[in-house]
LODOTI-50525 format. One line per field, with one value per residue (C-alpha): residue in three letters; x, y, z. Coordinates in steps of 0.1 Angstrom, whole numbers, plus 5000, padded with zeros to 4 digits. Example, Ala and Ser with C-alpha at 12.3 -4.5 7.8 and 13.67 -1.06 7.14 Angstrom:
<pts>
resn Ala / Ser
X 5123 / 5137
Y 4955 / 4989
Z 5078 / 5071
</pts>
This chain:
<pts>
resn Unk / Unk / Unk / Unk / Unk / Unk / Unk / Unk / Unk / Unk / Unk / Unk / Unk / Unk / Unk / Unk / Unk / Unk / Unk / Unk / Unk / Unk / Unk / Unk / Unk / Unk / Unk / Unk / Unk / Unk / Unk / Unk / Unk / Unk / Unk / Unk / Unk / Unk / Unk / Unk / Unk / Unk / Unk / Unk / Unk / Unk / Unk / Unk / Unk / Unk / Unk / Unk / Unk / Unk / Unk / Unk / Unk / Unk / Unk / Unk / Unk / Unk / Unk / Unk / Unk / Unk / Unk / Unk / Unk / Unk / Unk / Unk / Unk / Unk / Unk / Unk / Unk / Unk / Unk / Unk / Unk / Unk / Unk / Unk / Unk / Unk / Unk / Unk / Unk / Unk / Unk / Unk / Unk / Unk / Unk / Unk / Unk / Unk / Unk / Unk / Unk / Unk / Unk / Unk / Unk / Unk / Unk / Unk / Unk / Unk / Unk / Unk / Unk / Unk / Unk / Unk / Unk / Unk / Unk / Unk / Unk / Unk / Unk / Unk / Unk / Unk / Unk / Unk / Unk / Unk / Unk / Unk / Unk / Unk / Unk / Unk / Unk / Unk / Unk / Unk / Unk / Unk / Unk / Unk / Unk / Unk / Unk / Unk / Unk / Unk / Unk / Unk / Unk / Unk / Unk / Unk / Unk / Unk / Unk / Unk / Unk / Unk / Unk / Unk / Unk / Unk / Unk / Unk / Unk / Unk / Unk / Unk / Unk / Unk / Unk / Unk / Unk / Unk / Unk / Unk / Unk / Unk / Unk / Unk / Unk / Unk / Unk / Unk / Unk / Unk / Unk / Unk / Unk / Unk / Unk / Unk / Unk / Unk / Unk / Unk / Unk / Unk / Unk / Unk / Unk / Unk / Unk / Unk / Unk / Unk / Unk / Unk / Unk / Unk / Unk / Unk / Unk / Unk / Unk / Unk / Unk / Unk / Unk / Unk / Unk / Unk / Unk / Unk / Unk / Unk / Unk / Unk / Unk / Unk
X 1626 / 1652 / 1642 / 1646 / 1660 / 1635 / 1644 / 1631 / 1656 / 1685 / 1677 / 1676 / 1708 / 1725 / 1714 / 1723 / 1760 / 1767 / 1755 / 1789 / 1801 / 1774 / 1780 / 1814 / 1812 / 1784 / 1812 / 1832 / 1803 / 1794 / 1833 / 1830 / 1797 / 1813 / 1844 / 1824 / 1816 / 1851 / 1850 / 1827 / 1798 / 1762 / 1741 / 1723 / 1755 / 1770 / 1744 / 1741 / 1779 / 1771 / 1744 / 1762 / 1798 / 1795 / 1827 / 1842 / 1879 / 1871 / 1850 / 1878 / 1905 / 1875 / 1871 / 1910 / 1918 / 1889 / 1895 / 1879 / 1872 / 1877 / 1902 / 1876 / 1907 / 1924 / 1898 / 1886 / 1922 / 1927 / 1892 / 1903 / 1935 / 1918 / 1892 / 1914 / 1914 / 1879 / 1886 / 1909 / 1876 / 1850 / 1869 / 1868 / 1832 / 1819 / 1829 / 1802 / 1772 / 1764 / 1726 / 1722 / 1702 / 1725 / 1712 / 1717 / 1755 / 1767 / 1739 / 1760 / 1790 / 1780 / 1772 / 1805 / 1822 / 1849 / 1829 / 1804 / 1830 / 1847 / 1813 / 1802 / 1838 / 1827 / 1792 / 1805 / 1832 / 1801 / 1774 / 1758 / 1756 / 1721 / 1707 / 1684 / 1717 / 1736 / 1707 / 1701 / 1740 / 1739 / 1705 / 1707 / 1746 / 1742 / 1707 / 1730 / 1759 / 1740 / 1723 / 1753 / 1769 / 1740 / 1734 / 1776 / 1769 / 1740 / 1757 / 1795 / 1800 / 1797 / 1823 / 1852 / 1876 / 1870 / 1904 / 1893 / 1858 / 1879 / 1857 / 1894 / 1903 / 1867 / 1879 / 1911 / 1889 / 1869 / 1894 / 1916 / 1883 / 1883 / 1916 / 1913 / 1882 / 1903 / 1933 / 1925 / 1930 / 1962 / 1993 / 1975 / 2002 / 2030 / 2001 / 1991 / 2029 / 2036 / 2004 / 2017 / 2052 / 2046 / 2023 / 2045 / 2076 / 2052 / 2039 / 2076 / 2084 / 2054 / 2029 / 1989 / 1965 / 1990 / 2002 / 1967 / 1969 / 2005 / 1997 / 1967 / 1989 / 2018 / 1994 / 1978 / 2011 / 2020 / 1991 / 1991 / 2028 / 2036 / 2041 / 2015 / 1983 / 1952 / 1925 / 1893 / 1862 / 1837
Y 4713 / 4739 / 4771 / 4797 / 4825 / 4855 / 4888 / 4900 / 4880 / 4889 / 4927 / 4922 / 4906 / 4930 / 4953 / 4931 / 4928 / 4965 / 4979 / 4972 / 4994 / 5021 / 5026 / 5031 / 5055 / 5075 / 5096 / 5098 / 5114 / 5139 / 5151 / 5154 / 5177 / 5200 / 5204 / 5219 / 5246 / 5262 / 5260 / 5279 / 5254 / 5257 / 5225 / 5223 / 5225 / 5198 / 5176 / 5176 / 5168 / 5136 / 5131 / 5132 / 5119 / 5096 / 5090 / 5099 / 5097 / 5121 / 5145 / 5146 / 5157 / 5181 / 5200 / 5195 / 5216 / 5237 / 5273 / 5305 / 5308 / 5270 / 5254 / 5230 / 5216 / 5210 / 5194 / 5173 / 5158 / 5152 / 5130 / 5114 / 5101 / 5090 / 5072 / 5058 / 5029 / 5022 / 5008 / 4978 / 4969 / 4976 / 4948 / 4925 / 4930 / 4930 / 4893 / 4888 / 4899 / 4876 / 4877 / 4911 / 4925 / 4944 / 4982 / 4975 / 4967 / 5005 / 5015 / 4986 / 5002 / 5037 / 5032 / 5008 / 5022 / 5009 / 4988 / 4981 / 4961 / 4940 / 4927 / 4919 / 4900 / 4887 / 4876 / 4864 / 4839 / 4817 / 4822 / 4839 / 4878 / 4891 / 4925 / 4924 / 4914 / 4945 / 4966 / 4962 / 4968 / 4999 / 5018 / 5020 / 5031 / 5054 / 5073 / 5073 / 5090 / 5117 / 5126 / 5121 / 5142 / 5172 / 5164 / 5173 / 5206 / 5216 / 5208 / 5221 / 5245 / 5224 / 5200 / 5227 / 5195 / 5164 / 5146 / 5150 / 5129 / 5101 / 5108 / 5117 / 5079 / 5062 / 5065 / 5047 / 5022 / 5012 / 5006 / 4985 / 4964 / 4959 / 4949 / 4921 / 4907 / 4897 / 4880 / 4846 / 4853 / 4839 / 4865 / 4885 / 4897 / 4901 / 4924 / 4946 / 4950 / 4965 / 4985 / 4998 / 5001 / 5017 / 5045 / 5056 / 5059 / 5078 / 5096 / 5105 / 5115 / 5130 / 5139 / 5142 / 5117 / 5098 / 5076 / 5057 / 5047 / 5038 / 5016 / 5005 / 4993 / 4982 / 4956 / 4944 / 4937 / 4915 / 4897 / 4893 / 4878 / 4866 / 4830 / 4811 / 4794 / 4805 / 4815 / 4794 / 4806 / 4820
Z 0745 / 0736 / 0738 / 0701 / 0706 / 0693 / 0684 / 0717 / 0730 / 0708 / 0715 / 0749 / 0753 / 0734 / 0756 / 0790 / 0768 / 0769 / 0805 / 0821 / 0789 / 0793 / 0834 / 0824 / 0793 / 0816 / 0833 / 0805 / 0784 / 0815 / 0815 / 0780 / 0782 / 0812 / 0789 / 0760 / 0782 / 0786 / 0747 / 0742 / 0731 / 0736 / 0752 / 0720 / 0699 / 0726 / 0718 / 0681 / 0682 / 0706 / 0685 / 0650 / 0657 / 0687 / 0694 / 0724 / 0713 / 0684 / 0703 / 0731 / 0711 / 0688 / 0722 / 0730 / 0699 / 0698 / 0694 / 0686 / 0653 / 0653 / 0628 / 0609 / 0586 / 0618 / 0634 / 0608 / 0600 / 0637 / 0636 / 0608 / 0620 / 0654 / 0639 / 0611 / 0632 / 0628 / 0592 / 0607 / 0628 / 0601 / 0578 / 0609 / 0617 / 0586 / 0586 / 0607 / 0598 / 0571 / 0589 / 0579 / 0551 / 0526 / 0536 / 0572 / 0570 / 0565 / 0591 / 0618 / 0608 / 0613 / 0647 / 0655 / 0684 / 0702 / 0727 / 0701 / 0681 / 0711 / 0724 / 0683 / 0679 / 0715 / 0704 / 0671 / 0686 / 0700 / 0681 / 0653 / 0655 / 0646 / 0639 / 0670 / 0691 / 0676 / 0676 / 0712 / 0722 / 0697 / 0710 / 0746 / 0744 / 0721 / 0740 / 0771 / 0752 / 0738 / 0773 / 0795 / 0773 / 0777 / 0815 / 0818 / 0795 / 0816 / 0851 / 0834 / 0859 / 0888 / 0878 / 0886 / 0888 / 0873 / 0882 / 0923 / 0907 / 0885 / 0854 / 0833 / 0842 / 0827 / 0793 / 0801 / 0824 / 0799 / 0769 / 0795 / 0801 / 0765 / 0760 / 0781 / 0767 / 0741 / 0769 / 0754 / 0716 / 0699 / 0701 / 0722 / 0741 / 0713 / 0696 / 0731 / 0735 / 0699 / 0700 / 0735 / 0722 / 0687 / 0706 / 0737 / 0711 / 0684 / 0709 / 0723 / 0688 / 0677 / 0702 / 0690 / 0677 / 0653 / 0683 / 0680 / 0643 / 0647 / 0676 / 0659 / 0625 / 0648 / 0663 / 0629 / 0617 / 0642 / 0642 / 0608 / 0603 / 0638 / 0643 / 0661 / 0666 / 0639 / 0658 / 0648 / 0624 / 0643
</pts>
């Protein structure tokens, strides 16, 4: 007799889906804490910004910039162009949640992260994607954000050098991880390679945030009009 799957289940797959994520994003979020230190930022006022953005791409370059008074235009345009690329993966993941009830769409979105979305197209491309599923890959992640964040503000001043520890390379370890996930899709490589390629030579030109939408729009356009096989309806 086959066995249904329950929302137990679901939950707790979505859960099992994103540990490999979460160990990685731990020492990313702890950097991330110690940094807020040098700017200036309380442990409370680290938290609420874990709490409130999560996202670490954002809150990197918020701390990057950060000044004293801070520039809130500054900082909110620079977020904004980093996480412009969240609207390209809102329109594909919103293709897939036909099993969710209308008020719970935004509230998926909201909590869409990078790794969030890879395992969702992930889930989606063999079976249906359920709230439980999503809810369990969103919960966890996020609780171990916000408190690897405020574990790194509390213990900031031991970190003196995070490059000697490898916790600068996590971020770039995990978005490599997710890259690949995605090896067997069709024009995969003509897309990585003008996402690569648009960055480094916007990023040569114009250095800041701007190199990730550029890479981000270089890479829809190819796989949008380059010639080749049409991936299949999940």
């Amino acid at each position: 007799m086959a066995v249904t799957d329950t929302p137990f289940t679901e939950f707790r797959d979505g859960v099992f889906a994103t540990l490999p994520a979460i160990v990685a994003a731990v020492p990313f979020a702890v950097l991330l804490g110690a940094l807020s230190g040098d700017r200036g930022l309380s442990v409370a006022e680290m938290g609420l910004m874990s709490a409130l953005v999560f996202a670490g791409a954002s809150q990197f370059v918020a701390l990057d910039g950060w000044g004293v008074p801070p520039s809130w235009w500054l900082l909110g345009l620079t977020a904004l162009v980093v996480n412009l690329r969240h609207a390209l993966m809102s329109a594909s993941l919103v293709r897939h949640l036909g099993a969710f009830p209308p008020w719970a769409k935004p509230v998926a979105l909201l909590f869409m992260v990078d790794e969030v979305w890879a395992f969702a197209e992930a889930r989606a491309a063999t079976r249906r994607l359920t709230p439980a599923f999503y809810a369990g890959m969103v919960v966890l992640f996020y609780l171990s954000w916000v408190a690897a964040t405020l574990a790194g503000a509390v213990a900031g001043s031991l970190i003196r050098d995070p490059a000697a520890l490898g916790l600068d390379f996590a971020f770039i370890a995990i978005f490599v991880v997710l890259v690949a996930g995605f090896r067997r899709r069709p024009r995969f490589f003509a897309v990585v390679g003008a996402s690569v390629g648009a960055s480094v030579l916007t990023d040569l030109l114009l250095p800041g945030a701007w190199s990730i939408m550029v890479g981000a729009g270089a890479g829809m356009l190819v796989a949008a009009f380059a010639p080749g096989r049409e991936e299949g309806g999940a």
